[in-house]
SEKE-104967 format. One record per residue (C-alpha): residue in one letter; y, z, x. Coordinates in steps of 0.25 Angstrom, whole numbers, padded with zeros to 4 digits, always signed. Layout:
BEGIN
aYZX
...
# end
This chain:
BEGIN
x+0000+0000+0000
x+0014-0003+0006
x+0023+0009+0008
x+0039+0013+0006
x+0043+0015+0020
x+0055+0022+0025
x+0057+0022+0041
x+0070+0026+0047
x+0078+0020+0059
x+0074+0004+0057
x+0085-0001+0065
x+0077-0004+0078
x+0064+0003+0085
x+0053+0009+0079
x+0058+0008+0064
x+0062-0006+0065
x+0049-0011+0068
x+0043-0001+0058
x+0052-0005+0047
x+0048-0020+0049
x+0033-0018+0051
x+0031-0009+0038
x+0039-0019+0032
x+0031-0030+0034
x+0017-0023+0032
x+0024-0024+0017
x+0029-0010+0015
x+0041-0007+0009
x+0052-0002+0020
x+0064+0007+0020
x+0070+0007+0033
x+0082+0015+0037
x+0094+0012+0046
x+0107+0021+0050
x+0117+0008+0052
x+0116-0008+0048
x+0107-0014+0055
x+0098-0026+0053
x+0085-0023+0048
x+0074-0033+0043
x+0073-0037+0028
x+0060-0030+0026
x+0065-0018+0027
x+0074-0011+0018
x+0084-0004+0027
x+0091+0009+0022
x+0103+0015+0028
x+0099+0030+0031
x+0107+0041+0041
x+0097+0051+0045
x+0107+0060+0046
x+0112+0059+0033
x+0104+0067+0023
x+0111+0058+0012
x+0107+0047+0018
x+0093+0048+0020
x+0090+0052+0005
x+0099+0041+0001
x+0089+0032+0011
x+0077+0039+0003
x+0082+0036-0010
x+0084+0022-0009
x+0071+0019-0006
x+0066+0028-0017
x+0076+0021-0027
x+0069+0007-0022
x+0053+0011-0019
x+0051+0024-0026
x+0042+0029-0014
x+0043+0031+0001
x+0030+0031+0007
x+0033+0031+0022
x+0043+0038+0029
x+0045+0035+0044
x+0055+0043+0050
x+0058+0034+0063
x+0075+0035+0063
x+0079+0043+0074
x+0089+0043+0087
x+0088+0049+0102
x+0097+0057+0110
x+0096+0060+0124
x+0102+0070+0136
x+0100+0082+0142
x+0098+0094+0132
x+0110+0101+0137
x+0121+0090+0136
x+0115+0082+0122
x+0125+0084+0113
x+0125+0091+0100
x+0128+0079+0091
x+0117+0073+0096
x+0108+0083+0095
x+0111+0083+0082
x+0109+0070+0078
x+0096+0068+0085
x+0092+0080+0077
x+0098+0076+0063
x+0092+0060+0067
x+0078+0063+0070
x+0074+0075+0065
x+0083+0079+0054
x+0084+0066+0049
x+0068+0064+0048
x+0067+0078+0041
x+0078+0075+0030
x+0073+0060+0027
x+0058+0066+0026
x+0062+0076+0019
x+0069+0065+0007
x+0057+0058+0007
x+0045+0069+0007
x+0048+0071-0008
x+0046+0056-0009
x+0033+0056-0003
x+0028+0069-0012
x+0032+0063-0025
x+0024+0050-0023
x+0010+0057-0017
x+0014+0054-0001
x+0020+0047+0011
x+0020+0046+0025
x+0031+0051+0033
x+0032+0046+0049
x+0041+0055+0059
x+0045+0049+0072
x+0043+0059+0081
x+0041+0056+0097
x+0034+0059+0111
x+0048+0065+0111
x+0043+0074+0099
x+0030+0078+0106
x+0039+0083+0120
x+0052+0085+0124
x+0060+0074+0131
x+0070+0077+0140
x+0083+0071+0138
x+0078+0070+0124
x+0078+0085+0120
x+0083+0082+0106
x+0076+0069+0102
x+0063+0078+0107
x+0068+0088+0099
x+0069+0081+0085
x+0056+0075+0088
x+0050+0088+0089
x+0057+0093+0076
x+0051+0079+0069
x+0037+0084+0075
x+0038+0098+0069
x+0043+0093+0057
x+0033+0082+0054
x+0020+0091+0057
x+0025+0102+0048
x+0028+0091+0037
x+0015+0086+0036
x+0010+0097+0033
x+0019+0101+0022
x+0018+0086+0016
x+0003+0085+0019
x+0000+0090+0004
x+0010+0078-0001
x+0001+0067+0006
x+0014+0064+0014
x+0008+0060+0029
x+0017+0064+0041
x+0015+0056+0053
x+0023+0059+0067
x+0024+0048+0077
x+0028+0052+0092
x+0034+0037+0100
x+0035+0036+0114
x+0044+0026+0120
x+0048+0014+0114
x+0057+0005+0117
x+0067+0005+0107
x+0082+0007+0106
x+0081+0022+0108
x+0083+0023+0122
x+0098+0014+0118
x+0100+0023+0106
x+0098+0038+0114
x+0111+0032+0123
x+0119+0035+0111
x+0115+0048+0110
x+0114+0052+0124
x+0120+0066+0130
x+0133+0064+0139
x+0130+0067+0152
x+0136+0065+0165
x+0134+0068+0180
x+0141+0083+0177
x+0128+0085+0168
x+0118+0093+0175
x+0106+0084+0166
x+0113+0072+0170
x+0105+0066+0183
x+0092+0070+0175
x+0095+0063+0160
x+0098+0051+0166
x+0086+0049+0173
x+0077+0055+0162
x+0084+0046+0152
x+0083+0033+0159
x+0067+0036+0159
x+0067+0039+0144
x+0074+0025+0144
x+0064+0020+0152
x+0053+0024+0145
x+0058+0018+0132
x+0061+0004+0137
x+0048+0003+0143
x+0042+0010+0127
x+0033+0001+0118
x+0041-0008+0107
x+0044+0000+0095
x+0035-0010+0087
x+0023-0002+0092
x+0027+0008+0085
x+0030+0001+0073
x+0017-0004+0072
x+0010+0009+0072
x+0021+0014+0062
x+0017+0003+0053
x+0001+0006+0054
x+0005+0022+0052
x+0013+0020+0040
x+0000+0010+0034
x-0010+0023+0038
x-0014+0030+0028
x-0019+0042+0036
x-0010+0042+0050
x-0010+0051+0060
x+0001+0062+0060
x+0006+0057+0074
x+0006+0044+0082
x+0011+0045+0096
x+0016+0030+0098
x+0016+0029+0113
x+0012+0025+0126
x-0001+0033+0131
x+0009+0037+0143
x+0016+0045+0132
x+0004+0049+0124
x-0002+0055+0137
x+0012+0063+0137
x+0008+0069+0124
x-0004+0072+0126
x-0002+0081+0140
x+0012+0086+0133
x+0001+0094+0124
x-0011+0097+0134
x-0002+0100+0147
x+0005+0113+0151
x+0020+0111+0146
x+0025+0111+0162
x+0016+0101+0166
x+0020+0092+0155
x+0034+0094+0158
x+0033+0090+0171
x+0027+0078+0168
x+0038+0073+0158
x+0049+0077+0168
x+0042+0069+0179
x+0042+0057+0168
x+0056+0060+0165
x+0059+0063+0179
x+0064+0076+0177
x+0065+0086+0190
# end
């Protein structure tokens, strides 16, 4: 049976493709943008500020008004910030917060009653390898990753008795427009900075190891198979097995021994 789908943030990336995948496999889907931009005809592109409550339940209504159901939910939308813990400042922290995090919890939140009423749904959060450890020079990103973690493993259990299925999926490094869009939200620093030297070196490996990331379409095509599931898993690491490994010894090594891996990767002394 084709489904209603609403994914966030199609402008490029990961939701683009989504949107144009699911779109084509016949399904009926609701994609949301934050400014004009081009999107393709198969897709029915809503205007939605994730940190606007207004908005996001005027987004929810419109497709209601029009489809009467909203069986997937894929919470992609999101933003990066970037600097040293210290010198980040608070606006945005703020808005990486109030992006990734709160604006995943308040659109799930519009749409769970939804999903009740009509006997169940699917609800997809993107979380990251930056959700399962913390990044350096991405403290706040890794922070509303985790928060999405928490959040999703105790709403699946709340929901569990509603047939609504949580599933979590954790990206590694993709080459997307991400590393381009953290430069607008990255903390000043200058030579007087005492993080300075460090940052600098540690952010042009994260910038590395994006450009040399899969396409995003690998992702959209495991999202497309995942949304067609009837029984997915409740996480997919979508990675390289370099960044898989990573998980794997973040959860079975002592907790120095891990850190010191990760600094050498990100060349920290």
């Amino acid at each position: 049976m084709k489904k209603v789908i609403l994914i966030t943030g199609i402008s490029s990336g990961f939701g683009k493709q989504t949107a144009e995948l699911l779109a084509s496999e016949g399904n009926t889907v609701y994609g949301t943008v934050r400014r004009d931009v081009e999107i393709s005809h198969a897709v029915n592109g809503l205007k939605l500020d994730l940190t606007n409550s207004d908005s996001i339940r005027q987004a929810v209504q419109t497709i209601l008004q029009k489809e009467g159901r909203i069986d997937v939910l894929i919470n992609n939308a999101g933003m990066h910030t970037g600097g040293p813990i210290e010198s980040s400042p608070l606006e945005n922290i703020k808005l990486q917060m109030d992006t990734n995090f709160l604006g995943t919890v308040n659109l799930t939140k519009e749409v769970l009653p939804v999903m009740r009423k009509q006997g169940g749904g699917t609800i997809i959060n993107f979380s990251s390898i930056g959700g399962l450890m913390g990044l350096p020079f991405q403290p706040y990103y890794s922070a509303a990753k985790f928060a999405i973690e928490g959040f999703s493993e105790a709403l699946r259990m709340e929901v569990r008795q509603f047939n609504i299925k949580i599933v979590l999926i954790n990206p590694g490094d993709f080459h997307t427009n991400n590393s381009a869009n953290r430069r607008n939200f990255l903390a000043p620093t200058d030579a007087s900075d005492p993080y300075h030297e460090q940052y600098l070196k540690t952010l042009s490996i994260i910038e590395k190891d994006e450009a040399n990331g899969w396409e995003p379409q690998v992702l959209a095509k495991k999202l497309v198979k995942i949304v067609e599931c009837k029984n997915p898993r409740q996480r997919y690491i979508i990675a390289s097995f370099e960044q898989k490994l990573a998980v794997v010894l973040k959860y079975i090594l002592p907790g120095k021994l891990f850190r010191i891996i990760l600094e050498d990767h990100y060349k920290i002394k």
